[in-house]
C-alpha positions as semicolon CSV with decimal commas, in nm:
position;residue;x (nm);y (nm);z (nm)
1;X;0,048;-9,859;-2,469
2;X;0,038;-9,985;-2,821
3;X;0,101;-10,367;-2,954
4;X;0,396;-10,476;-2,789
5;X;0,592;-10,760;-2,887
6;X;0,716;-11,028;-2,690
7;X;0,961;-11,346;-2,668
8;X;0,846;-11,641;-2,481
9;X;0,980;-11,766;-2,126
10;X;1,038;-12,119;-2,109
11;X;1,110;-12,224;-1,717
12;X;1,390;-12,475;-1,674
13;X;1,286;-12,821;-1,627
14;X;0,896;-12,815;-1,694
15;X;0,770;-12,976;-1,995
16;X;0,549;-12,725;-2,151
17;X;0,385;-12,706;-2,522
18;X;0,350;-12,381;-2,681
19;X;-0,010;-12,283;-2,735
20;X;-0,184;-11,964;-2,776
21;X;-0,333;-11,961;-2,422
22;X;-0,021;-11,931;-2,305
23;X;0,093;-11,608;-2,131
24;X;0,452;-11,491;-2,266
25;X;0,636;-11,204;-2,049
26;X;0,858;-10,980;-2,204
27;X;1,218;-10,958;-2,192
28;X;1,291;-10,717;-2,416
29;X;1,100;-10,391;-2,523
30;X;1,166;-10,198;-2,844
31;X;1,300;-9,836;-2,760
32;X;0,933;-9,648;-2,844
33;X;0,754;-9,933;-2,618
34;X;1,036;-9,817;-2,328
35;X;0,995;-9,451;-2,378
36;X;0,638;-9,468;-2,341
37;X;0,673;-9,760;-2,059
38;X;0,841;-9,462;-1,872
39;X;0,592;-9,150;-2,005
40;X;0,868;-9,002;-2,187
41;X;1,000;-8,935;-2,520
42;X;1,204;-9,137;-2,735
43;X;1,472;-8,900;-2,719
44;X;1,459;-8,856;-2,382
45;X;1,522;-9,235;-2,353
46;X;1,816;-9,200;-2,618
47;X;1,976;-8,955;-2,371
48;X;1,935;-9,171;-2,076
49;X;2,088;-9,467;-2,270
50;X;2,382;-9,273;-2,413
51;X;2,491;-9,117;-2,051
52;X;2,480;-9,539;-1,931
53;X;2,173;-9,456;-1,697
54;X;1,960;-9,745;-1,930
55;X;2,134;-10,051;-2,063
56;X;2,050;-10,151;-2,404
57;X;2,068;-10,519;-2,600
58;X;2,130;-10,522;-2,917
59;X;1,968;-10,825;-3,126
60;X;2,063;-10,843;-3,503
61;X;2,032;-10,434;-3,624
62;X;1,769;-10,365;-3,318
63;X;1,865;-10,217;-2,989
64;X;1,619;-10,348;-2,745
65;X;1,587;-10,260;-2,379
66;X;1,573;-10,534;-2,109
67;X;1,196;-10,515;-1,878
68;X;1,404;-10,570;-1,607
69;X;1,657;-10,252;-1,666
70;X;1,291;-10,069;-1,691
71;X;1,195;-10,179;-1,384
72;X;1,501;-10,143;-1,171
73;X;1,531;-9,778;-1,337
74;X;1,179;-9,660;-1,274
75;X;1,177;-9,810;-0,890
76;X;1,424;-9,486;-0,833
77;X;1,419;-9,127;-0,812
78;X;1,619;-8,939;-1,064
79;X;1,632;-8,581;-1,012
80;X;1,891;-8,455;-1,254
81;X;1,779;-8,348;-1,599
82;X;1,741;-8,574;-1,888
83;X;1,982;-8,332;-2,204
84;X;2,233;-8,466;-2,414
85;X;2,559;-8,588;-2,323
């Protein structure tokens, strides 16, 4: 899937040290990362975020999509195509 990158995720109220055996989760993917998280094309992902199917964060000039947006988007079916609005 290519190099991915990643912020870390602190949990509330545990006092942890940042080290590099530390596992961080993403919360935010890039829009190529998405595309390919869901096997399709960057465009296609455009499409899905300009018809409000995806939600998008924008951070500074990048507009990154939230894992968990991913994940509750690919845990359903979506029959109708993917064009432009």
């Amino acid at each position: 899937m290519g190099k991915i990158s990643v912020l870390p995720v602190l949990v509330p109220g545990t006092a942890a040290t940042l080290n590099q055996s530390q596992q961080f989760v993403p919360l935010f993917l890039s829009r190529r990362d998405a595309a390919k998280a869901l096997a399709i094309s960057p465009r296609s992902l455009d499409y899905l975020i300009a018809d409000g199917r995806l939600s998008t964060r924008r951070i500074g000039g990048r507009v990154l999509v939230p894992v968990d947006a991913l994940c509750a988007f690919a845990k359903c079916d979506h029959r109708s195509l993917i064009v432009a609005a």
